[in-house]
C-alpha positions, 0 to 999 in steps of 0.5 A, spaced: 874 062 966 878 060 961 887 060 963 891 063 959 898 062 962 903 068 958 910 065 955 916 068 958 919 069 951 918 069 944 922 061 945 916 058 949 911 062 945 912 058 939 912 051 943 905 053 945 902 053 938 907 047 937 903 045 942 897 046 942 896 046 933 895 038 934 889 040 937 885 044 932 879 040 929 879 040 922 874 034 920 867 038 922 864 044 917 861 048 922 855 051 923 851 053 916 851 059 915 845 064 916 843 061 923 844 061 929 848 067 932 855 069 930 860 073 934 865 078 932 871 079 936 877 085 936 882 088 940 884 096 940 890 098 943 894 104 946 901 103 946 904 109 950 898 107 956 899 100 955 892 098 954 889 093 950 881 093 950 877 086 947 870 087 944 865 081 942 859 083 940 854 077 937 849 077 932 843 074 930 846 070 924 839 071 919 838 078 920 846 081 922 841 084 929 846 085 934 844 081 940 849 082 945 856 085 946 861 086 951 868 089 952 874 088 956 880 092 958 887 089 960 894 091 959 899 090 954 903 083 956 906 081 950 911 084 947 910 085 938 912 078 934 908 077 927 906 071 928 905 071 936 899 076 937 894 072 940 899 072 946 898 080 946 891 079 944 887 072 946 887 074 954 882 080 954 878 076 947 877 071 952 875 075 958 870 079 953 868 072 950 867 070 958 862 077 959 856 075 954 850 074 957 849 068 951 851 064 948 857 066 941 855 060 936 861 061 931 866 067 932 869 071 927 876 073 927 880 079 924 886 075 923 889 067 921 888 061 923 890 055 918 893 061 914 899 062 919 907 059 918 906 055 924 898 053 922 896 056 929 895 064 928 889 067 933 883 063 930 885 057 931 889 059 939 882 062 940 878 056 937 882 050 941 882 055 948 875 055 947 872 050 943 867 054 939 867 054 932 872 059 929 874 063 922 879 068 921 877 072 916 883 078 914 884 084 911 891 082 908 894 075 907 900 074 911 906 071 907 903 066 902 902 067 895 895 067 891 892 070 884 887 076 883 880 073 884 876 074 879 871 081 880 865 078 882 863 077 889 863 070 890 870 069 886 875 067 890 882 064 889 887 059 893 892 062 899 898 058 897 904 056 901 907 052 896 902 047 894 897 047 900 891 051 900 891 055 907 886 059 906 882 064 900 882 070 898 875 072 897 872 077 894 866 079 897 863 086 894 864 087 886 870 091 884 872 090 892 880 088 894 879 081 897 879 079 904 882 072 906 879 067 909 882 062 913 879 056 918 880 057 925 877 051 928 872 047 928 869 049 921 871 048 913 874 053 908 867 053 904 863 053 910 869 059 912 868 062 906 859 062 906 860 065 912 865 071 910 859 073 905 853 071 908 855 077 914 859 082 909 852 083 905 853 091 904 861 092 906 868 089 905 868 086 911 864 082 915 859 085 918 862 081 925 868 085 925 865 092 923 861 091 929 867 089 934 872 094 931 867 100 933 865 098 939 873 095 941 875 103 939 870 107 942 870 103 949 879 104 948 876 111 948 873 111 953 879 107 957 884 112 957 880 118 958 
């Protein structure tokens, strides 16, 4: 089982991503796109019960058929920081993760990875922890600045922190707002990017993160019934 030691505070927190940023893999493209399986994973909360529920539901990356999915309850141990959720959200991602009959292959994020102040956001946590494969695929960027991507899926357009390209906003359906894709761990930003619109074919999002933002929910429904 992977451990996941919590911070005392918010100081000790950004000295653990300080410290474990040296070990993100950047120098490997990760799996092709359409093969293999690819996991989703998300968190659903309930503040006032101090309960967090994790889902992880992997596909079959060529027909998006769900292969396996498993749910995880913990408490809420971390307090809100932006910039430090996957201390609130990794320890029960990990015991869902930990809960699969299968193997993930690539694990999809709803959140950051390289595109991050610190260049550590949840995807690259989880990556490093776990040594899988990892993007961060999001619904909003987080600080950094980019231009209007062109309209058509497929256009795209850097997600900059001055000069550096931490990320793209990608389009993925016509007419759609974007999504911003980000490496996590142990992939490029175009193979990140492949992913992104080989598993949202009819929709926004990756089918991935849909798949585990329903199951997270209804299983935080069912936990604080």
């Amino acid at each position: 089982m992977t451990t996941f030691p919590m911070p005392a505070d918010e100081a000790e927190a950004r000295a653990v991503q300080d410290a474990l940023r040296a070990e993100v893999v950047l120098d490997e493209s990760g799996p092709p796109p359409g093969t293999g399986r690819v996991t989703g994973v998300d968190v659903a909360y309930d503040e006032e019960r101090d309960v967090v529920v994790a889902a992880a539901v992997v596909l079959d990356a060529a027909t998006l058929d769900v292969v396996a999915e498993a749910t995880a309850r913990g408490r809420v141990s971390f307090p809100y920081i932006p910039g430090l959720l996957a201390f609130r959200e990794i320890p029960t991602v990990l015991a869902a993760l930990e809960r699969l009959p299968v193997g993930p292959g690539l694990v999809v994020c709803d959140g950051y990875g390289l595109a991050h102040p610190r260049r550590f956001g949840l995807a690259s946590h989880l990556g490093v922890l776990t040594g899988l494969p990892v993007i961060g695929v999001a619904k909003n960027p987080f600080t950094f600045r980019h231009e209007r991507p062109g309209p058509r899926r497929g256009d795209f357009s850097p997600l900059l922190d001055g000069e550096e390209e931490v990320g793209r906003a990608l389009r993925t359906q016509d007419g759609t707002k974007p999504v911003f894709v980000s490496v996590g761990h142990r992939t490029s930003l175009d193979n990140a990017c492949a992913h992104t619109l080989a598993l949202a074919r009819d929709f926004r999002q990756p089918e991935t993160t849909r798949r585990a933002d329903a199951l997270c929910r209804s299983a935080l429904r069912e936990a604080v019934a």
